[in-house]
Every structure is written in structure tokens, then in C-alpha cells.
RODRENMAR-33485 format. One record per residue (C-alpha): y, x, z. Coordinates in nm, 2 decimals. Last residue first. Layout:
<rs>
v=Y, u=X, w=Z
...
</rs>
This chain:
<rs>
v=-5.20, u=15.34, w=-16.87
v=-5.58, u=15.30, w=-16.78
v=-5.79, u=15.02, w=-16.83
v=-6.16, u=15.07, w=-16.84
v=-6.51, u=14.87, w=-16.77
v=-6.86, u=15.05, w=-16.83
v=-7.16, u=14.82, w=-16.76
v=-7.14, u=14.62, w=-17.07
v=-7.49, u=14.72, w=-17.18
v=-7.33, u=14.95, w=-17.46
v=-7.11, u=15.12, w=-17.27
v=-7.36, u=15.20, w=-17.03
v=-7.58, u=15.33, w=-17.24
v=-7.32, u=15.56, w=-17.42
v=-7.19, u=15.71, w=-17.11
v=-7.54, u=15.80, w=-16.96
v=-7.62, u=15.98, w=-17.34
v=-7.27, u=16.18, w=-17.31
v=-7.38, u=16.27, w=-16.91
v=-7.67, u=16.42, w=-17.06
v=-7.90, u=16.43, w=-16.71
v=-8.09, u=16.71, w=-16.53
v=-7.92, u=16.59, w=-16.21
v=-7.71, u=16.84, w=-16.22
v=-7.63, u=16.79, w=-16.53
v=-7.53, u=16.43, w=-16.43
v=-7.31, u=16.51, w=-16.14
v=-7.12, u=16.76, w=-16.38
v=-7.04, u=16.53, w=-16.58
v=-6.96, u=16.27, w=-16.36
v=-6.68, u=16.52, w=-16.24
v=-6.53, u=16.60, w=-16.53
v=-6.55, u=16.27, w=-16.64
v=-6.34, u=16.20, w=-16.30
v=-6.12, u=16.45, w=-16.39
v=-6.04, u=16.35, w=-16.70
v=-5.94, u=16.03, w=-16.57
v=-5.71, u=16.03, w=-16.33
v=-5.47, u=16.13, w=-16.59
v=-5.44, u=15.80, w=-16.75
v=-5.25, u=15.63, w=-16.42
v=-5.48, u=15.40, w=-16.28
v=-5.78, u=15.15, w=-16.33
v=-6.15, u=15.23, w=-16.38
v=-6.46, u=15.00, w=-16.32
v=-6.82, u=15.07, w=-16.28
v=-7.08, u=14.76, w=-16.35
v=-7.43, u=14.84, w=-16.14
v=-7.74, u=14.79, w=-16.35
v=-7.99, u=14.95, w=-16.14
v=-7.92, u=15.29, w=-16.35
v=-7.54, u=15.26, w=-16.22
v=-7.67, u=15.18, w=-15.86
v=-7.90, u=15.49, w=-15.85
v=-7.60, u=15.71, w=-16.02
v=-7.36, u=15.57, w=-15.71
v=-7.63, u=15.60, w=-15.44
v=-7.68, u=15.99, w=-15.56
v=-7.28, u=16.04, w=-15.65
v=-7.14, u=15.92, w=-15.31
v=-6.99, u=16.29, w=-15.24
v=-6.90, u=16.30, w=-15.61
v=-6.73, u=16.01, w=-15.65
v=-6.52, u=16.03, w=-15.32
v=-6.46, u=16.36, w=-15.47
v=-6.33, u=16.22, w=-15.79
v=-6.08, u=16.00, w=-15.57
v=-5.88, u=16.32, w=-15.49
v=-5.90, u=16.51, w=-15.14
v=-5.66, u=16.83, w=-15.15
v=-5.78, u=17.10, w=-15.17
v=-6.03, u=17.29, w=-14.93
v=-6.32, u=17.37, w=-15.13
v=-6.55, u=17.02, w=-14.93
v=-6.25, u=16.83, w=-15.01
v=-5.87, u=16.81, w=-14.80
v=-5.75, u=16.52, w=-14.67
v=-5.30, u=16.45, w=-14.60
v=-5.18, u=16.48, w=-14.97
v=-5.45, u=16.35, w=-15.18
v=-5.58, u=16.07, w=-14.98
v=-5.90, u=15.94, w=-15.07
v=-6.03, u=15.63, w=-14.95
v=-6.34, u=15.46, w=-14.94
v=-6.42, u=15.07, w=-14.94
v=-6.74, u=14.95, w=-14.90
v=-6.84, u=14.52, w=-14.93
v=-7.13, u=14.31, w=-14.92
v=-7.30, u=14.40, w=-14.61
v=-7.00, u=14.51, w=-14.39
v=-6.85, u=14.13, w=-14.52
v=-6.60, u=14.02, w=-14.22
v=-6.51, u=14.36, w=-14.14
v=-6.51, u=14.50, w=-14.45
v=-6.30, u=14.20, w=-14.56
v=-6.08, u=14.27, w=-14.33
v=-6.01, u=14.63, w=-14.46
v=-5.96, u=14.50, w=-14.77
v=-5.64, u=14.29, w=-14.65
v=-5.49, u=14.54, w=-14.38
v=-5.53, u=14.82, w=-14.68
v=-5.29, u=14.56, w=-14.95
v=-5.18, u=14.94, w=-15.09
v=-5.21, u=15.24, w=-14.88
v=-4.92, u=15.46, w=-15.04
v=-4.82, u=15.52, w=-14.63
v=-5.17, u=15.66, w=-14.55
v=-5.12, u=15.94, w=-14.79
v=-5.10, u=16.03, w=-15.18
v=-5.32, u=15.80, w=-15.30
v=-5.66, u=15.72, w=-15.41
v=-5.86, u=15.41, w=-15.40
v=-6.27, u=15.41, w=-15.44
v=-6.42, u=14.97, w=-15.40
v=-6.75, u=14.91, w=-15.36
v=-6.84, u=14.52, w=-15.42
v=-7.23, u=14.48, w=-15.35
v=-7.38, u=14.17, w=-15.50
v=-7.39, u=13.78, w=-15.34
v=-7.05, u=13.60, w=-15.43
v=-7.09, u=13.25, w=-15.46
v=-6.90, u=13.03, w=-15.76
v=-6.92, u=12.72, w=-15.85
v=-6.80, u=12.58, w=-15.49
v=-6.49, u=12.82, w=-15.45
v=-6.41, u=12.85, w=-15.09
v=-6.17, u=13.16, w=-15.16
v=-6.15, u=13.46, w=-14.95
v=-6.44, u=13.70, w=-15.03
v=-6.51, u=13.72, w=-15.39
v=-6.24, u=13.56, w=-15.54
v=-6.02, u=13.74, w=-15.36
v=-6.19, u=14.10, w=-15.41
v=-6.23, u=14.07, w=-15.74
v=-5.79, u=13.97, w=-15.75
v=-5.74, u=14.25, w=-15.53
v=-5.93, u=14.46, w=-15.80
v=-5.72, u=14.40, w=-16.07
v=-5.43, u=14.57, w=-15.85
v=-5.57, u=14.86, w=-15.71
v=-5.46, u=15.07, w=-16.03
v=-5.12, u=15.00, w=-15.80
v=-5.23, u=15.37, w=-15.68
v=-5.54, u=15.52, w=-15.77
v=-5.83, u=15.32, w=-15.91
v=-6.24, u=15.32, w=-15.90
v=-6.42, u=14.97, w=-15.86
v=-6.78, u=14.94, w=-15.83
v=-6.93, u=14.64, w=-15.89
v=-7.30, u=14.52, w=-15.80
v=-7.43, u=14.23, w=-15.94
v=-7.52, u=13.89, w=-15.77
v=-7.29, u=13.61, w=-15.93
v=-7.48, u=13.76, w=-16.28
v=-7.37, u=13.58, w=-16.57
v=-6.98, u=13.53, w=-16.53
v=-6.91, u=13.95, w=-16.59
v=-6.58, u=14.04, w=-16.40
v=-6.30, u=14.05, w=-16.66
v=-6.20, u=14.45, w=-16.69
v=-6.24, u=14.45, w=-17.07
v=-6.15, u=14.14, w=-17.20
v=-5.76, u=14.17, w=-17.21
v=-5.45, u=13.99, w=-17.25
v=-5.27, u=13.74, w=-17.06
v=-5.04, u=13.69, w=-17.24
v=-4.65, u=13.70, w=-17.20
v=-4.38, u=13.70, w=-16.96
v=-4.03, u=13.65, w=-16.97
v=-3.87, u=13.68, w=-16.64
v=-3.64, u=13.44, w=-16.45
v=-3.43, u=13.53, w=-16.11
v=-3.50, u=13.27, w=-15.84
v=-3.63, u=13.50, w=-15.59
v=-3.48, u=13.82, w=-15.65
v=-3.57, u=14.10, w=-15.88
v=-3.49, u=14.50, w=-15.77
v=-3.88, u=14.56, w=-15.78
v=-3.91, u=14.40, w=-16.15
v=-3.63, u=14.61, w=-16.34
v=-3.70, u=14.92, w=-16.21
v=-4.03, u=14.83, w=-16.31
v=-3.91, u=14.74, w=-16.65
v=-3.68, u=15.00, w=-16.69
v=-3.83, u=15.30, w=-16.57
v=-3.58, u=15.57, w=-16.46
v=-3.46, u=15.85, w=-16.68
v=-3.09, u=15.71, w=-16.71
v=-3.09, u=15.64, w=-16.29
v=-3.18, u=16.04, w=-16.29
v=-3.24, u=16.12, w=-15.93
v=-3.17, u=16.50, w=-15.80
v=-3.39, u=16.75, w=-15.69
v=-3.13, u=17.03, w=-15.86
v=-3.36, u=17.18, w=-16.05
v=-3.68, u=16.95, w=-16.16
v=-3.47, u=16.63, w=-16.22
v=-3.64, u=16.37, w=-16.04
v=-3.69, u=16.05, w=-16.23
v=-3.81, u=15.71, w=-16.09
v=-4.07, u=15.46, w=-16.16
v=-4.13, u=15.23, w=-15.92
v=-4.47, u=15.14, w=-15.84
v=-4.57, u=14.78, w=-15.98
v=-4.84, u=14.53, w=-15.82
v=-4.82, u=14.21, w=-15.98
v=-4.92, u=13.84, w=-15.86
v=-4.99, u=13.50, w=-16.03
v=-4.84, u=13.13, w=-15.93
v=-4.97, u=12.80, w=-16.02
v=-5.32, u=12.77, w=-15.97
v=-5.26, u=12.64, w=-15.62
v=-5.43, u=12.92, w=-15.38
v=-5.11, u=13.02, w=-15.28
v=-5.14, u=13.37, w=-15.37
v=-5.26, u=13.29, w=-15.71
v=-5.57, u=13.05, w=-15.80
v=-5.68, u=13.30, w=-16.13
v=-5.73, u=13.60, w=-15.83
v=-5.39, u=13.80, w=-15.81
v=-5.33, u=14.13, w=-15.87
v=-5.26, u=14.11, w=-16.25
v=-5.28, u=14.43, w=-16.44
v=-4.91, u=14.51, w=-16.61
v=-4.82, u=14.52, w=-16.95
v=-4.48, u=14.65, w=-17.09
v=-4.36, u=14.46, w=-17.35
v=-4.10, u=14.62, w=-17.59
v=-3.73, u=14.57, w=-17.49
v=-3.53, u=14.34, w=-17.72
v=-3.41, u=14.47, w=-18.08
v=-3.05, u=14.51, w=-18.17
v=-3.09, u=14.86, w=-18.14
v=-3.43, u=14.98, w=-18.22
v=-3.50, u=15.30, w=-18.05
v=-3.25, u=15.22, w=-17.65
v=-3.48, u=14.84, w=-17.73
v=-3.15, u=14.59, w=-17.54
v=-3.15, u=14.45, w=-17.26
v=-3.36, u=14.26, w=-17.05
v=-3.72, u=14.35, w=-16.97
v=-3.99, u=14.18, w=-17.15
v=-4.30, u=14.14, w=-16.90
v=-4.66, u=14.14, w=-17.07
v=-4.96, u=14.00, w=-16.79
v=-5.28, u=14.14, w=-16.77
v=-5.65, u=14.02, w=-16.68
v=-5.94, u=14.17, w=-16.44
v=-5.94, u=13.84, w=-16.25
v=-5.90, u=13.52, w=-16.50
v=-5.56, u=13.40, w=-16.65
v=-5.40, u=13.07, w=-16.65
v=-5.00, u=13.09, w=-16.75
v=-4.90, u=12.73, w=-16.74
v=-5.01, u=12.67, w=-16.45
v=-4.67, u=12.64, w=-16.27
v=-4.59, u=12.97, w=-16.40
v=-4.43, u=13.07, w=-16.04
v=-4.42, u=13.46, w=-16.01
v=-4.59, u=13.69, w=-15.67
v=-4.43, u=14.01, w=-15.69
v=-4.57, u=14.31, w=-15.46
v=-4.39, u=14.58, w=-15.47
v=-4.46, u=14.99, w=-15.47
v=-4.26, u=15.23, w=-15.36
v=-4.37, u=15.60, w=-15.47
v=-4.35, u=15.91, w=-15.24
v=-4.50, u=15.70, w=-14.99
v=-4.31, u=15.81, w=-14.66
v=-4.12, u=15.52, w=-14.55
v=-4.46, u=15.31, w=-14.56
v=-4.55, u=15.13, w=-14.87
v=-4.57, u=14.73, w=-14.96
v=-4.22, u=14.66, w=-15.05
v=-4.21, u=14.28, w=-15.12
v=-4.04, u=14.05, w=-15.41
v=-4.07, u=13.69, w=-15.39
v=-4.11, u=13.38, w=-15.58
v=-3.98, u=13.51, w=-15.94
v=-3.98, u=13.27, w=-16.17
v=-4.12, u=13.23, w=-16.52
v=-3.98, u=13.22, w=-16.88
v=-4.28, u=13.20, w=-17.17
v=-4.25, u=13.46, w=-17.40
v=-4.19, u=13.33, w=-17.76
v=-4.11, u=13.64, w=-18.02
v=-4.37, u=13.87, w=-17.75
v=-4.65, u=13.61, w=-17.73
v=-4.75, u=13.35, w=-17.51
v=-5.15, u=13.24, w=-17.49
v=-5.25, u=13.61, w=-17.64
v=-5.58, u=13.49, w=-17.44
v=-5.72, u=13.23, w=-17.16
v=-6.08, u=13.36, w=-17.08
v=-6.41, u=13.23, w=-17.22
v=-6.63, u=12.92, w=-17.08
v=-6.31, u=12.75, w=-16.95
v=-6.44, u=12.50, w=-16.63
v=-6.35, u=12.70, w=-16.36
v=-5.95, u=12.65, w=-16.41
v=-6.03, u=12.28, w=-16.34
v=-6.07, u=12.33, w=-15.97
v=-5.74, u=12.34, w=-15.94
v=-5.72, u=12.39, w=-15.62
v=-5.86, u=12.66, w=-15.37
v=-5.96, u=12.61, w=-15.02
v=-5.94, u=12.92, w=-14.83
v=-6.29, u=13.05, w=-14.69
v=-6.34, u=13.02, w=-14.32
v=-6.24, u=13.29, w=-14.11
v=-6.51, u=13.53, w=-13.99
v=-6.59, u=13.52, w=-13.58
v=-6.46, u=13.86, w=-13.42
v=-6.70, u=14.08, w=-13.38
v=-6.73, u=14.17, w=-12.94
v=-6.66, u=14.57, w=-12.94
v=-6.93, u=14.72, w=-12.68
</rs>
């Protein structure tokens, strides 16, 4: 029998100032005045055969960029707009993947989680450096030291509700979609945060390619460990498991082979969270959908109560 290793205690966090704000920081730097911050480090958080790299980039804005979980930072890429000439870059947005305390725990960093956009060209196989994406291009080839223009945060929608310290969360992403919910998940389970205490059901459905596009795994999978009462995590990985019709394993059918607890939860009050690439949706309607009318339910009436209690939390790009 396997002896459970004794739970770390929870990291001390500082300021704890940043509790007091009764609504969260907004539109605080804007596009015409960005404010400049510094990249602390830049790491490559996929295995050799991910067929995307990811990075994880923790930026100093010592505290003067507050945000809370479920939040989004704008990042101005240099050069010049290619449709505007004369123009700088438009702002691309990114979720932050930090909990409002940052990696250090000091309030004055925040994290992002960006894939690397490149451009095959269907024929010859070949890269297209004219094709690739300039902003995350831009951010995974940063250094320590180099400044970025950053603005925001932005967004209301994915910002855990304050009201109920007890509710039950379930958090569906593919890819660096992770990201919002490693902030959750840090606040939830690794911080010492006297204000706040953690006692609902965090469930979190990732999908990627394989077990190389595993993104901050060693991190959730402790807390599964430490908190097997408060927290699930289930993977889906497209290109190495295979569903119950034999292709490949998609986050959907996670969903769908969890879809009696997860339809209990949601009429308990459960709040359901989506963050990824755009086309992961459609086929996880599809698939509530079908769930529903199975269950002798209109999946259009479900949608629209929990949309209007607040339960129903999206931010896809």
C-alpha cells in the first residue's frame, strides 16, 4: 500500500490589499497609452513532440497591472499594422494564467500561456515565417529584460463568482484555453489566503493533441493528489485515445461520458466554463445537445437558464 505524502502548506501571499476591491480592475491601460512591462522569463512547456509549442511568460508590472482570475491582458506587438500603415499592431488579448498574486506570490508579476502560431504551407510542408503569428511569435522569442506594452485587464465573464466560496466549477478548455483556469486552481489550492477558503468541487476537462501538449499537468495533477475531494481533472488526447466509435478522443467526449453527474451538477447550480480555440465549440453544443434530448430535455431552454443565473461562462478566440 502507497503511504500519501503529507500536503504542503499553502504559500503565503502578499498584498493582501488586492482582496479588498469589491469589483475587478478594468480597461485600467488602454491601446493609445499601454503601460510598458518586463519580461521575467520565457519557458517552453511542451514535449519535443507537441505539434504546437507553448510558453509560459511570467511579466513584472510591479502592481500596477491588478487583475482577478478569469481576466485578460492586451499585448501591442512592435511594428508596424501590415492594413493600416503608419498604424501600430492591433492588440491581441491573451487569458491570464496567473492567480491576481502572480507566480511569486507578490502582487507584482502576472503570467501568459501562448501557443505559437506558425504556418505550414499545405504542398510542399514547408514553414511560412510571412504567415506566422506576430504577437505570439513575438512573445515566445522575448527575453528577460525585453519590454512589452500591455493593456487592460478586460473581461467580466470568466471571473470566478465572490458570493459562494463553496460552488462547484467546471472548467472545459483545449490547449493554452488552460490558462484562466491555472489562475482558479491557484487560488483555490495553493495560496494561504485568509478571506478566502475554497470548499466546492473544481473539475477541470483539457484537450490536446498528446501527452507532450500537457500543459502545467505536474502542477494539477498535485493538486489532485493533495485535494481528491475537491478537485477532478480529465484529459482527452486527440491524437494518441480513441472514443467509444473509435476516433480520436476529443474533450466533448469527456463531456459526454460524465454527462449524468455533469447535468446533475449544472441543475444544482454548478458554474461551467469554456476557453479555447472557437472551433471547440460547436461540437461541444453538439454534444450537450444531444445529451439533453436524450434526456428528454430542450437543450435551447437548459442554455437560456443558465445564462441567465450566471452559470454559463465563455471566452473563446
Amino acid at each position: 500500500m502507497s503511504v500519501q505524502q503529507p500536503r504542503k502548506p499553502k504559500v503565503t501571499v502578499s498584498p493582501l490589499t488586492l482582496e479588498d476591491a469589491k469589483e475587478p480592475p478594468l480597461h485600467l491601460y488602454k491601446s493609445n497609452e499601454p503601460y510598458t512591462a518586463t519580461i521575467v522569463s520565457v519557458e517552453t512547456i511542451v514535449g519535443p513532440t507537441a505539434p504546437t509549442e507553448a510558453c509560459h511568460i511570467v511579466i513584472d508590472h510591479g502592481g500596477n497591472l491588478p487583475h482577478w482570475e478569469g481576466q485578460s491582458y492586451g499585448i501591442i506587438p512592435p511594428g508596424e499594422n501590415p492594413k493600416m500603415p503608419g498604424s501600430p499592431q492591433n492588440v491581441r488579448h491573451y487569458a491570464i494564467a496567473s492567480s491576481r498574486y502572480g507566480d511569486y506570490f507578490d502582487g507584482k508579476t502576472a503570467s501568459l500561456c501562448v501557443g505559437r502560431v506558425v504556418y505550414y504551407d499545405p504542398e510542399t510542408g514547408k514553414e511560412e515565417p510571412s504567415k506566422k503569428g506576430a504577437c505570439s511569435n513575438y512573445l515566445c522569442d522575448s527575453k528577460p529584460g525585453d519590454k512589452i506594452q500591455v493593456t487592460g485587464p478586460y473581461g467580466k465573464m470568466m471571473i470566478l463568482p465572490v458570493d459562494d466560496p463553496n460552488a462547484t466549477h467546471i472548467m472545459i478548455a483545449t490547449g493554452t484555453g488552460v490558462a484562466p483556469y491555472r489562475g482558479y486552481l491557484r487560488r483555490m489550492f495553493m495560496e494561504d489566503i485568509p478571506t478566502f477558503k475554497f470548499g466546492g468541487l473544481a473539475w477541470l476537462f483539457l484537450g490536446v493533441a498528446n501527452s507532450d501538449s500537457l500543459l502545467y499537468d505536474d502542477e494539477l495533477s498535485k493538486y489532485l493528489q493533495d485535494y481528491p475531494d475537491k478537485f477532478r481533472y480529465d484529459r482527452a488526447l486527440s491524437r494518441e485515445w480513441r472514443n467509444k466509435s473509435g476516433g480520436r478522443m476529443c474533450v466533448q467526449d469527456k463531456i459526454e461520458e460524465y454527462s449524468d453527474e455533469i447535468f446533475k451538477l449544472l441543475d444544482s447550480g454548478a458554474h461551467i466554463y469554456f476557453c479555447g480555440l472557437k472551433r471547440m465549440m460547436p461540437g461541444i453544443q453538439d454534444t450537450l445537445e444531444r445529451i439533453a434530448k436524450e434526456k428528454g430535455e430542450s437543450w435551447d431552454e437548459k442554455l437560456s437558464q443558465l445564462k441567465k443565473n450566471g452559470q454559463w461562462h465563455i471566452a473563446v478566440y
